[in-house]
ROBARO-566117 format. One record per residue (C-alpha): residue in three letters; y negated, x, z negated. Coordinates in steps of 0.05 Angstrom, whole numbers, always signed. Layout:
<recs>
aa,c2,c1,c3
ALA,Y,X,Z .
...
</recs>
This chain:
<recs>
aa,c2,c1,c3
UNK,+0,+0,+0 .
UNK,-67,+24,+18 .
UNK,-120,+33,-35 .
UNK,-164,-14,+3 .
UNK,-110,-71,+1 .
UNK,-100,-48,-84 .
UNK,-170,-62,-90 .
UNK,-163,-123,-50 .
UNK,-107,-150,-97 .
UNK,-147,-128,-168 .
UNK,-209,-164,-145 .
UNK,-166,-219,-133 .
UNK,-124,-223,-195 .
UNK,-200,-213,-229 .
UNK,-232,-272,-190 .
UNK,-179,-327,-209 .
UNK,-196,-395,-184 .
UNK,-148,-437,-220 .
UNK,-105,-418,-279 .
UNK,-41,-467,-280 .
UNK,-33,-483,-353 .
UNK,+42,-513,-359 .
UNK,+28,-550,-427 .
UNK,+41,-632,-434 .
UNK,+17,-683,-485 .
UNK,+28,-742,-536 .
UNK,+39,-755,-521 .
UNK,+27,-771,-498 .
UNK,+28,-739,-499 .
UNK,+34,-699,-476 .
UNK,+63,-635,-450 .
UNK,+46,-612,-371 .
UNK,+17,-569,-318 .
UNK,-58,-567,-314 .
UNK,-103,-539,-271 .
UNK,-154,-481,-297 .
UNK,-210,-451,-256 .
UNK,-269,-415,-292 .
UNK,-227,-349,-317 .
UNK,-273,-328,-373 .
UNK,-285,-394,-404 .
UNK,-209,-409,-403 .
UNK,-190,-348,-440 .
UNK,-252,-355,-489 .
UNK,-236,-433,-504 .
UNK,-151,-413,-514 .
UNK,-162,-346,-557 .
UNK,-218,-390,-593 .
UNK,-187,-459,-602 .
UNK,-127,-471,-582 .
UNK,-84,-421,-594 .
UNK,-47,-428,-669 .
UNK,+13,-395,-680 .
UNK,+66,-423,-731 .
UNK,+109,-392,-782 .
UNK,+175,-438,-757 .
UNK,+167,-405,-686 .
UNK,+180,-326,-667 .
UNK,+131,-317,-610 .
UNK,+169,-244,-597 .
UNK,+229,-292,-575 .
UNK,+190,-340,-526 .
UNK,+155,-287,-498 .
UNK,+212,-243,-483 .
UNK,+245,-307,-447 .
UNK,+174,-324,-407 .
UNK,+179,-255,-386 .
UNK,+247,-252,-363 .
UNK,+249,-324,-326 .
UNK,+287,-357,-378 .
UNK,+285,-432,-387 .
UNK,+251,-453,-450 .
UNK,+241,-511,-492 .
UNK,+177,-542,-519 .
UNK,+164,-588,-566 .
UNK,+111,-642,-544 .
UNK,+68,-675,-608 .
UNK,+19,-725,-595 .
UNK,-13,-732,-661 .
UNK,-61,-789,-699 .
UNK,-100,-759,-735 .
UNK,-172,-780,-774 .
UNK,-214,-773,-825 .
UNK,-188,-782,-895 .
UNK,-107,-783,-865 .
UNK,-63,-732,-859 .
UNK,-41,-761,-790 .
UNK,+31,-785,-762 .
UNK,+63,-760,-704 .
UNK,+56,-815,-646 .
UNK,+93,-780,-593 .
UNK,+144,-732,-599 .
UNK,+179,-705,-537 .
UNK,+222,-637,-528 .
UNK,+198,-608,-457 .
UNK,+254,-558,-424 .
UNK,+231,-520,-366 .
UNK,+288,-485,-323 .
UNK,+267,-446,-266 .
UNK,+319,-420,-247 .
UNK,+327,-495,-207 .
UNK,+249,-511,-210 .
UNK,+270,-565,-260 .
UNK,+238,-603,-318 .
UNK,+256,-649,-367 .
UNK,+221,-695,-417 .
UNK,+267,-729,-483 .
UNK,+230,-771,-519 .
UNK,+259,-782,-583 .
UNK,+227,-836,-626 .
UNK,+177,-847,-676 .
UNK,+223,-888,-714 .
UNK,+288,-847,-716 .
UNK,+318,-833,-781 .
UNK,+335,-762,-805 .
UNK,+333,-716,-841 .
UNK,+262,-687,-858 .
UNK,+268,-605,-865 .
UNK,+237,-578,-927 .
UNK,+234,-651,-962 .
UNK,+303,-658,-969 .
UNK,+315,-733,-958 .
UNK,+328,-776,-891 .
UNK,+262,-806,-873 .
UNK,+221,-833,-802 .
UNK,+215,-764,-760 .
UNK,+141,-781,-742 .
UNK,+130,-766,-821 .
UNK,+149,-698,-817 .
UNK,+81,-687,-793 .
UNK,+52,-732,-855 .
UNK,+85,-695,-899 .
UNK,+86,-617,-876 .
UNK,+48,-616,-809 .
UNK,+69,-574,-749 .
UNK,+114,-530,-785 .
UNK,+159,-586,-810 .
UNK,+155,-628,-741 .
UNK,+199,-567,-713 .
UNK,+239,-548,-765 .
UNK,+255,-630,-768 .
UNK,+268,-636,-695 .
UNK,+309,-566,-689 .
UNK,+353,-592,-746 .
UNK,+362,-660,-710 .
UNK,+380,-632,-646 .
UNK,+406,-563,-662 .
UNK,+371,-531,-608 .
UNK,+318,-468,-611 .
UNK,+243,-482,-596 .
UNK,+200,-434,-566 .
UNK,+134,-462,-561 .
UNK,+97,-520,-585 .
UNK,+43,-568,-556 .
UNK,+2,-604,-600 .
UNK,-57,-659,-581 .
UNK,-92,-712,-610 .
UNK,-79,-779,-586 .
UNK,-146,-794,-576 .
UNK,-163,-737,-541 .
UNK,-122,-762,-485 .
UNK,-175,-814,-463 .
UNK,-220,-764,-460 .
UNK,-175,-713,-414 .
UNK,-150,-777,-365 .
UNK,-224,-786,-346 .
UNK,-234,-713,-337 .
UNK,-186,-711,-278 .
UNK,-213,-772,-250 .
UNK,-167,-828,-273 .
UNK,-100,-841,-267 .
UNK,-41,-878,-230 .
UNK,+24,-908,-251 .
UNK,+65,-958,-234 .
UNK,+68,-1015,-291 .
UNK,+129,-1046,-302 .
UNK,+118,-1101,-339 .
UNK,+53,-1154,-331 .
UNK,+6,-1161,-399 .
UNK,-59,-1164,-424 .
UNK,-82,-1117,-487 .
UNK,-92,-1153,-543 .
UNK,-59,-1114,-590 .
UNK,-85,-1043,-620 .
UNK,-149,-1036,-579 .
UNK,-156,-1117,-567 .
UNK,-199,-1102,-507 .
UNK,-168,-1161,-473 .
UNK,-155,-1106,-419 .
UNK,-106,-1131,-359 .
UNK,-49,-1090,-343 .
UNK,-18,-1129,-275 .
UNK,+48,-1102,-254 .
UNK,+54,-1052,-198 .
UNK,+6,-992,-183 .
UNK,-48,-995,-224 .
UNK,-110,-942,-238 .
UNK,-124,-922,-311 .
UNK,-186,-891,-339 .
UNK,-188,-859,-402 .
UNK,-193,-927,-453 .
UNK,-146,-962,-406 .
UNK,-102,-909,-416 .
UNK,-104,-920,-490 .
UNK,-76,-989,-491 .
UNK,-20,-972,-445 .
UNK,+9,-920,-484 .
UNK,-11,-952,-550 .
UNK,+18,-1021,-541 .
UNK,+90,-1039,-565 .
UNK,+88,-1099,-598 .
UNK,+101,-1146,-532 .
UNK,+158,-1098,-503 .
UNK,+185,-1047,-560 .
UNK,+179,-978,-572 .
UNK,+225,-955,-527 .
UNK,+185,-980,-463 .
UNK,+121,-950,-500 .
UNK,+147,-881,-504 .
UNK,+165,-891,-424 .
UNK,+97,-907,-422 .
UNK,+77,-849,-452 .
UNK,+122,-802,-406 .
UNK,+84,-846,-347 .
UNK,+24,-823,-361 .
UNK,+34,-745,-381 .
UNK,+75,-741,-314 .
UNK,+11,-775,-286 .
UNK,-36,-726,-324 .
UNK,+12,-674,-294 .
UNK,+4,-693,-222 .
UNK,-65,-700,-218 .
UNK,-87,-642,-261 .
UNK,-48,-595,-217 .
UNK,-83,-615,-148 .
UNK,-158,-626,-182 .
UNK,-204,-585,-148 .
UNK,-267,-594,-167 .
UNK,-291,-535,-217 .
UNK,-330,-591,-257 .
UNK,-276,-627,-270 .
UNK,-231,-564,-291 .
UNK,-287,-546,-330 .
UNK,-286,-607,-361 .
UNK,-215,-609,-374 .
UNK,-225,-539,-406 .
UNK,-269,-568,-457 .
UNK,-222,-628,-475 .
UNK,-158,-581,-488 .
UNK,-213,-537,-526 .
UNK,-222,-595,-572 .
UNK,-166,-628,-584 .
UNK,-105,-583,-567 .
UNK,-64,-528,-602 .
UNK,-8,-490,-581 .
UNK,+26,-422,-608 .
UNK,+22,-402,-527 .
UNK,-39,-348,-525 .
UNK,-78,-332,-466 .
UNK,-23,-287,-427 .
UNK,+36,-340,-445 .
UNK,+2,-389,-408 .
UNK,-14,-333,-348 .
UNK,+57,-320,-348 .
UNK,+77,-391,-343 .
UNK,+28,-405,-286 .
UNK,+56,-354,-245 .
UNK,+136,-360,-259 .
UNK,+146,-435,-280 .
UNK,+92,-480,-243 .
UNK,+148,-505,-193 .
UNK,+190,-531,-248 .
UNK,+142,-599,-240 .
UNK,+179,-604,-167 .
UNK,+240,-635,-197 .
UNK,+224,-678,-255 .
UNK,+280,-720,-304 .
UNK,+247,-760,-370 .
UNK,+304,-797,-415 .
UNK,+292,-833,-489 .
UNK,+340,-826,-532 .
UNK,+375,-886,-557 .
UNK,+394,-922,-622 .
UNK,+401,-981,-659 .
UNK,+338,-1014,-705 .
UNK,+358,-1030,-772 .
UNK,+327,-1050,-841 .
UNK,+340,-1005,-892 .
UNK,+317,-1021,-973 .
UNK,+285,-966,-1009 .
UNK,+278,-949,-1078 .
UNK,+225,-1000,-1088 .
UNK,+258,-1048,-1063 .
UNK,+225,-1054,-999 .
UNK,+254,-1063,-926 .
UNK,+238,-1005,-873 .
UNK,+251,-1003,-800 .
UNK,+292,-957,-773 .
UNK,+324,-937,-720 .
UNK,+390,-905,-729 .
UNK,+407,-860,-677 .
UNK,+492,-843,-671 .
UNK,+518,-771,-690 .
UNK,+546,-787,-607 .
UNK,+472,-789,-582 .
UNK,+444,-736,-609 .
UNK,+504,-697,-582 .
UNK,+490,-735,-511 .
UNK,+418,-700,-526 .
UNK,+430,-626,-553 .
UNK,+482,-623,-488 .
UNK,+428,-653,-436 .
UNK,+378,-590,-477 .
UNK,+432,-536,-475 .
UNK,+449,-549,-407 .
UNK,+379,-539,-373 .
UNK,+382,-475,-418 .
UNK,+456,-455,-380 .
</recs>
């Protein structure tokens, strides 16, 4: 290679455009692949805000397998969280990215789901873990459930989601199921069925509501929209709008990934989005009496499930 051409490719690697971030949300909750552009502003906002390392996670590991093209698992928390409230866990989804086939997947597991919350000692609603030990104990709690080894973490707040669906531009997704929101927002916002086009508060009451279908079709709601996110965060263009992106994640996002984690993902796992698979794991809801006497919802998910789940995990790691 010529020195001209060496120069050619440093001023190139030193001018980036667009930085492909592959981080989803809870969400929604999310986590995805997102487009960057502004170099020096991404790095400042990541090394600045968003990157947080945890004590349940050994970066050394998840780096060595970024490097190395290994697939990887990530756990996706889309957290409520406000003043005066230690916050629950709305969405929590383990991401595995494989590309070695270009292939991700999305498991939902939900909010409801009995087990057994690491560090407490007693069987309790996984979304709690959150309540009662933050980040830390959300992934100790969700390694325990599904025996598997997490290597990164992605955590947003839910209502920063709004905000980061109007920064690409709005939204698409294809609504299953005809309603109007008069539930958690009660904006009296119509949802027809079909294709429909979301803007940040619409967005809201689609992945919010559950009381007219269940929590299972919310969560698929929920993997709807990060997949949407996804989609059009990758083929934005506009620097404004990545700019403006930039600034959401900045204030509402943190991740143990730093600044050359996410580099590395851009460049060696961005065409794992080509072949996407989303499942929910199943169970069955169930009233359960605690000590005081009062009766909790559950949902009870079978030792053959979670099985079903750790095997669809360690197989995208094979």
């Amino acid at each position: 290679m010529t020195e001209s051409r060496r120069g050619n490719k440093r001023g190139k690697s030193k001018r980036w455009l667009k930085i492909l971030l592959a981080v989803v949300l809870v969400l929604v909750l999310g986590i995805g692949v997102y487009a960057f552009s502004l170099y020096n502003n991404a790095k400042r906002t990541v090394e600045d805000k968003i990157h947080q390392p945890v004590q349940s996670i050994d970066t050394a590991v998840g780096k060595k397998k970024v490097k190395d093209n290994e697939p990887l698992n990530v756990l996706l928390l889309g957290v409520d969280e406000r003043a005066g409230d230690s916050g629950r866990s709305d969405a929590l989804m383990v991401l595995s990215l494989d590309p070695a086939d270009d292939s991700m997947q999305l498991v939902s597991i939900p909010r409801d789901t009995r087990t057994e919350i690491i560090g407490k000692g007693f069987a309790d609603k996984i979304n709690h873990a959150y309540a009662f030990g933050g980040t830390d104990m959300s992934i100790n709690t969700v390694e325990n459930l599904l025996d598997i080894e997490l290597d990164y973490y992605v955590k947003m707040n839910m209502e920063g989601l709004s905000e980061m669906v109007d920064a690409v531009g709005g939204i698409t997704v294809d609504n299953q199921t005809d309603w109007i929101d008069e539930g958690y927002y009660k904006k009296g916002y119509h949802y027809e069925k079909g294709e429909i086009q979301l803007d940040g508060p619409k967005t809201m009451g689609y992945v919010r509501m559950r009381h007219f279908d269940g929590d299972f079709a919310r969560t698929a709601r929920q993997r709807q929209v990060i997949q949407a996110i996804v989609d059009k965060g990758a083929s934005v263009a506009s620097v404004n709008k990545v700019d403006n992106m930039i600034d959401v994640l900045g204030n509402n996002m943190e991740t143990n990934m730093d600044f050359s984690d996410m580099k590395n993902l851009m460049m060696n796992y961005r065409d794992t989005r080509k072949n996407f698979v989303s499942y929910q794991m199943q169970g069955e809801g169930t009233f359960i009496t605690n000590e005081n006497g009062k009766d909790i919802y559950y949902l009870v998910v079978s030792d053959e499930e979670i099985q079903k789940v750790h095997d669809m995990i360690k197989k995208t790691k094979s």
